[in-house]
N, C-alpha and C positions, 0 to 999 in steps of 0.2 A: 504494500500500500504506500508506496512512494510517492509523496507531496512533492510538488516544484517549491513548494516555499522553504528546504529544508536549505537549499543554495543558499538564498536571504539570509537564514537563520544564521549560515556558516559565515556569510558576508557579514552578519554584527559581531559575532564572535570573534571575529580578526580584525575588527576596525578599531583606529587609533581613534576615530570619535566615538566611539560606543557609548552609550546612555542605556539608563533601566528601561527594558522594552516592556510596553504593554502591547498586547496581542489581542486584539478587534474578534469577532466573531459569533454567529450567534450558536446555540446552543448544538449540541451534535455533529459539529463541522469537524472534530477530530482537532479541537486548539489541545490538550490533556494529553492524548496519543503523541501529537507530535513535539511536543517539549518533552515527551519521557524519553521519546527513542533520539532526539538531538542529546539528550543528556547522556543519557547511556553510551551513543558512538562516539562524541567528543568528548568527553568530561572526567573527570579521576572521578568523581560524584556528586549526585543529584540530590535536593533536599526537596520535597514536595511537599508542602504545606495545602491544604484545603481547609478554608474555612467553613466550608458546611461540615465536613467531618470534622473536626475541630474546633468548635465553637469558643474555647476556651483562648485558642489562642491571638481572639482578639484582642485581651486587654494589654497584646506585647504592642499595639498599634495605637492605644488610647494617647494618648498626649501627645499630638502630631501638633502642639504650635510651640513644644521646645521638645523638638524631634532627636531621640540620641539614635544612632545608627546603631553605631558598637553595642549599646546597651538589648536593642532588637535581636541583633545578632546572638547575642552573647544564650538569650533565654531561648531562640529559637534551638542555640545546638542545644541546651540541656534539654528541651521538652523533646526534641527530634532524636536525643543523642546520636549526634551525627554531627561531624566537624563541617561546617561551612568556611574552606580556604577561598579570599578573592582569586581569579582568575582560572581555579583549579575546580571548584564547587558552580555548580547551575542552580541555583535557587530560585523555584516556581512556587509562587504565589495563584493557588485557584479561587477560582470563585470570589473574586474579589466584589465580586457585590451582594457579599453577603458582610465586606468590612471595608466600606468606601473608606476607612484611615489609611486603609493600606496603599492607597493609590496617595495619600497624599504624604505620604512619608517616600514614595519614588525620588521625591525632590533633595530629601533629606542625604537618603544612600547616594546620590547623584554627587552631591557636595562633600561629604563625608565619606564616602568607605569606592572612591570613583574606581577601583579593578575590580569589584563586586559583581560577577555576573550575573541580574536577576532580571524575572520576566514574569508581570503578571499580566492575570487571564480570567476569563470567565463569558458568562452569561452577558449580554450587551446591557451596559449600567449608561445613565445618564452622569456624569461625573466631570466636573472640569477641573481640569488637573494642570499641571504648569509644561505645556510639549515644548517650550525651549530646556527642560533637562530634560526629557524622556524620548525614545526612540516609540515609532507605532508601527505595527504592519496590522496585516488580519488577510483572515485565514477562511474563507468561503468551501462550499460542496467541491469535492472532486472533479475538476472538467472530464472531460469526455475524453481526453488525451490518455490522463492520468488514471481514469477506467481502463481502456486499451490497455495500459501499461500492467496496468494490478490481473490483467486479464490474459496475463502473458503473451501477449499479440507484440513484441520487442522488433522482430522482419516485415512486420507493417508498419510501423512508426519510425524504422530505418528508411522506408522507401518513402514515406511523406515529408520527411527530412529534407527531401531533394525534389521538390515537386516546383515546378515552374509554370507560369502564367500559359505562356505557350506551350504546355503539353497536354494534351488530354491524359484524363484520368483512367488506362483500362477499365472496358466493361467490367470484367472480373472482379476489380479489387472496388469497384463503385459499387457494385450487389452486394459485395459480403462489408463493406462500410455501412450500410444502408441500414444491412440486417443488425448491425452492432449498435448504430444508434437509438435502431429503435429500442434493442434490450436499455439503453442510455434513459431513455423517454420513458421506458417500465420503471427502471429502479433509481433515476437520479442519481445524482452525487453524493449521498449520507451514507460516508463509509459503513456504518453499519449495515446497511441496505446493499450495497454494493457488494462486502465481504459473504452476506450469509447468501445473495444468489449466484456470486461466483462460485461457493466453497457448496452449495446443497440445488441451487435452481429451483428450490420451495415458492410457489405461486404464492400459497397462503402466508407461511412465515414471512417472506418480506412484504403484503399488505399488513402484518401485524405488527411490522415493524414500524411503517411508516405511518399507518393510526396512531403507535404510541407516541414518534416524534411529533405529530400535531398535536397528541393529549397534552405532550410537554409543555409545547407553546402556550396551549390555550391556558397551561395552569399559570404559566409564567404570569401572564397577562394578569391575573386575576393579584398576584404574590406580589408584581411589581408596579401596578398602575393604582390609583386614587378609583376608592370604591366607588365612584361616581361615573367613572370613567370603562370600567370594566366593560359594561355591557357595548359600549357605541365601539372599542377597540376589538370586543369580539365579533360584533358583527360586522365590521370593517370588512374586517380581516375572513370571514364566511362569505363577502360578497366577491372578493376575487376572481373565482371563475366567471360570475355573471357580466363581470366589468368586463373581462377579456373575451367574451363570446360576441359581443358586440360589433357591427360594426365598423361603427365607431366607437372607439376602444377609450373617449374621454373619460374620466371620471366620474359618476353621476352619483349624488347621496340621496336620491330617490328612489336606486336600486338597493340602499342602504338597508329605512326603513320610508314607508309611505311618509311624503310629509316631511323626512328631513330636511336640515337645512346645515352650511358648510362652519356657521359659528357655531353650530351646537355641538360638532363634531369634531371642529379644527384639533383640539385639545389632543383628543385622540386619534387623530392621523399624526399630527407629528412627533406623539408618541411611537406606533409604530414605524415610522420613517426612521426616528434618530435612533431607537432603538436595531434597525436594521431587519426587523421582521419584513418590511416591505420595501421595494424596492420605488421608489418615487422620480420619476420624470415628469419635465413639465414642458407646454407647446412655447414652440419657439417662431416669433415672428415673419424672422427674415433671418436666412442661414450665413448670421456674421460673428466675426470672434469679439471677443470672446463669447462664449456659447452665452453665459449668464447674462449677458448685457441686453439681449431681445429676449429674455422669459418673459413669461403670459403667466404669473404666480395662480392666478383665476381657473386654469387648467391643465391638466394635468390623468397622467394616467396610472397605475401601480401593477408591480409585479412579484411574483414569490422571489426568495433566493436560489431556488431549487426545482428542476424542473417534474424529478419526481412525485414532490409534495403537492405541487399542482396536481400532477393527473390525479394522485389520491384525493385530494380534495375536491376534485372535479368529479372524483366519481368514473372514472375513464376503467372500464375494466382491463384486465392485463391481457384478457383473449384479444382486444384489440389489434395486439402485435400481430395476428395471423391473417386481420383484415385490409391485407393490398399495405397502402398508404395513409389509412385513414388514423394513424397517432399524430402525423405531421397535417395534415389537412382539418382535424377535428375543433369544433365551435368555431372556424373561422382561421383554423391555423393557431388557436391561442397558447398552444405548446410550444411551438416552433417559434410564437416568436417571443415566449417567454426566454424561451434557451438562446437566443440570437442576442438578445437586450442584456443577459448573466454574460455573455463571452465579451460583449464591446465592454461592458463594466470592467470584468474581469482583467481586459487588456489595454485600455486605454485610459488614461489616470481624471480625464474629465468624462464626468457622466453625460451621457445620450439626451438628447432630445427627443421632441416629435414633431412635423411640421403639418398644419392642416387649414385650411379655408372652407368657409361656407358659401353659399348662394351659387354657384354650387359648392356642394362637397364634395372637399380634395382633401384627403391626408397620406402623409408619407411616414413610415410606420415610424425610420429614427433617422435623425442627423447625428455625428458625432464629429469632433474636431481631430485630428490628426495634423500637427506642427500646426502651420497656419492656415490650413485646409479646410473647408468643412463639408464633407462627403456623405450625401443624403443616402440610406438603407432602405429596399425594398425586401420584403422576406414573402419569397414566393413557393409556398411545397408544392401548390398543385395547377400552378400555371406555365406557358409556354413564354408570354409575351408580356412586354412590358406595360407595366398597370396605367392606366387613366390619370390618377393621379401624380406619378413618376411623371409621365408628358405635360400636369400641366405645372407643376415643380419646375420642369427646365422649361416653358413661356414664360414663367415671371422671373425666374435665375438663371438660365442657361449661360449667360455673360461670368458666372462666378461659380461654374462648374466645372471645375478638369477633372474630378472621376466620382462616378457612383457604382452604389455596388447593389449586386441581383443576389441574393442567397434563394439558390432555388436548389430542382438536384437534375439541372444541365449541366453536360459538362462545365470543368474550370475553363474560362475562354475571357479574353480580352478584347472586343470589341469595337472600335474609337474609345468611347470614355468610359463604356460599360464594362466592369468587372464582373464576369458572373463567378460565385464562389458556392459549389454544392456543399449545402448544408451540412456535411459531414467532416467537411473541411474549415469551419468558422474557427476554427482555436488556433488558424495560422492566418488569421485576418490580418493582422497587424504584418507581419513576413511578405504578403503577396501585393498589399499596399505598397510597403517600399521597395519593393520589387518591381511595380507597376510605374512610380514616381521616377524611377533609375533608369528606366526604358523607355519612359517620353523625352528626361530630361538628356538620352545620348542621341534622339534624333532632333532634338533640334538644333 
């Protein structure tokens, strides 16, 4: 189960600027898993602290505004018995939001005890904390590469390694990509979901897995939001599939509940936003950099982190996988382009747009920026041709488009400016973009 983010991890462990990392992620993403097994390969030893199994040891955290480091340290080895050397020791802090002190005593270790390798984690906390001493990353579902990979498929992801604009993709290896994504679309990225249908292929055992990652959520919700707030967050959060069957895919808080309204809700959307349960994009004007400077805060549209947790939430049965194409084409495509929106997240450091117009209705599913670029996304599973609204995107922009991209599953093919990228190939978006920008820029 080999994470890309173990590289990162090794890159803070070797950096001359290193800071106390806190590590982003929402629950079941495997933050715990992979700070043991970085501990265990790199490290003389690992001190794992969990504050929910440990409740006691919050009071080494209590007086965080005459914070002693040494003094932390000193009670964690005795309760841990277990020496905590800087530079030699990995010291994981979990669940750190069950002891928000502990995120502000990072600042303390930062200044005081700076060869101290530590990294807290948890469940996504609302918390501000001081990131000029702290290092951040986070840690999302499994891609679909890094599936392949845990899936022993290593002679296929050697040969995608090397794939070029100008080559088509053999029939062969496009059908047995195809068939792989769809098991992608079955069991998502939550390594637990991923391990038990690699290791057993149990239909029932991974829906049971992934019912209980939503029971987690829902309970989260209920643990960590204002009793007031519960209900509007959980049924947000229940209307997801309905928002993305749509199609027009804006946000509507009439799908909600009858009758709602966006201030009685706001509270609780950007609970779940900041928390990272949902994923929030908002319509963008006119396709100019920076992306933030033409939002439309007014609208906007949300996505899981995950594309498995969608279908289960959607209710998508797993016999699906046997019918043709219909995971990728289902309510409108709202899998595929849940999974499209997680990979430009995933890979591009500013978040996605979406562009859309009325009188008529025109929307383009996402825009996102690359350098100074800003390259409009069509996600097509069960079309040949380029959509209505794509054409009327380039009448109002076509003066400020050098390249869009088609995620369909025709082949890989370049165009003039159209990129078409088969859907099973998105997680080298970023790769065949610069690849594409390197080939206009040597003819001209």
């Amino acid at each position: 189960m080999e994470r890309t983010l173990m590289k990162s991890l090794q890159g803070w462990q070797h950096s001359k600027y290193r800071k106390p990392l806190f590590l982003k992620g929402i629950s079941q993403v495997g933050k715990t898993w992979i700070l043991k097994d970085f501990g265990k390969r790199f490290y003389r030893n690992t001190v794992y602290i969990s504050f929910r199994e440990h409740e006691e040891y919050k009071q080494f955290f209590e007086n965080t505004e005459s914070c002693d480091a040494e003094r932390i340290l000193q009670n964690l080895t005795l309760a841990t018995r277990q020496r905590i050397i800087p530079e030699k020791t990995l010291l994981i802090l979990d669940d750190v939001q069950e002891c928000p002190q502990a995120l502000d005593a990072l600042e303390a270790f930062y200044e005081q005890v700076p060869k101290l390798h530590i990294v807290c984690t948890g469940t996504p906390v609302q918390k501000v904390f001081p990131l000029e001493k702290v290092n951040v990353m986070e840690l999302g579902p499994m891609s679909f590469t890094e599936v392949l990979k845990a899936d022993g498929n290593e002679e296929l992801l050697e040969y995608l390694e090397h794939i070029h604009i100008r080559t088509p993709i053999p029939g062969l290896w496009s059908e047995l990509l195809i068939q792989k994504l769809k098991i992608y679309f079955i069991t998502g990225g939550m390594p637990e979901a991923v391990y038990s249908w690699i290791k057993e292929g149990d239909a029932d055992a991974l829906q049971g897995i992934l019912s209980r990652i939503i029971g987690i959520y829902e309970h989260s919700f209920a643990a960590y939001t204002k009793q007031k707030d519960f209900p509007k967050v959980l049924s947000i959060w229940k209307s997801v599939p309905s928002q993305l069957a749509k199609e027009n895919k804006k946000f509507f808080y009439r799908l909600v509940k009858e009758g709602a309204r966006a201030r009685e809700y706001e509270e609780a959307m950007n609970w779940l936003a900041d928390t990272q349960y949902i994923k929030r994009i908002y319509r963008s004007h006119v396709p100019g950099t920076p992306l933030s400077a033409f939002d439309d805060l007014s609208a906007f549209r949300i996505y899981l982190s995950d594309v498995g947790l969608l279908r289960r939430l959607s209710l998508v049965p797993i016999s699906a996988f046997t019918e043709g194409m219909r995971l990728f084409t289902e309510a409108g495509g709202a899998l595929t382009e849940n999974y499209i929106l997680n990979v430009l997240t995933e890979h591009f450091s500013i978040t996605p747009r979406y562009w859309s117009q009325n009188n008529p209705f025109h929307e383009v599913d996402f825009i996102f920026q690359w350098k100074n670029e800003v390259i409009p996304v069509e996600v097509a599973p069960g079309s040949h041709k380029e959509s209505r609204s794509m054409k009327r995107y380039n009448e109002n922009f076509g003066d400020k488009i050098k390249l869009q991209i088609r995620f369909s599953f025709d082949n890989l093919n370049l165009e003039k400016k159209t990129l078409n990228i088969p859907i099973f190939l998105a997680d080298y978006t970023e790769e065949l973009v610069e690849m594409t920008f390197e080939e206009v820029l040597r003819k001209q």
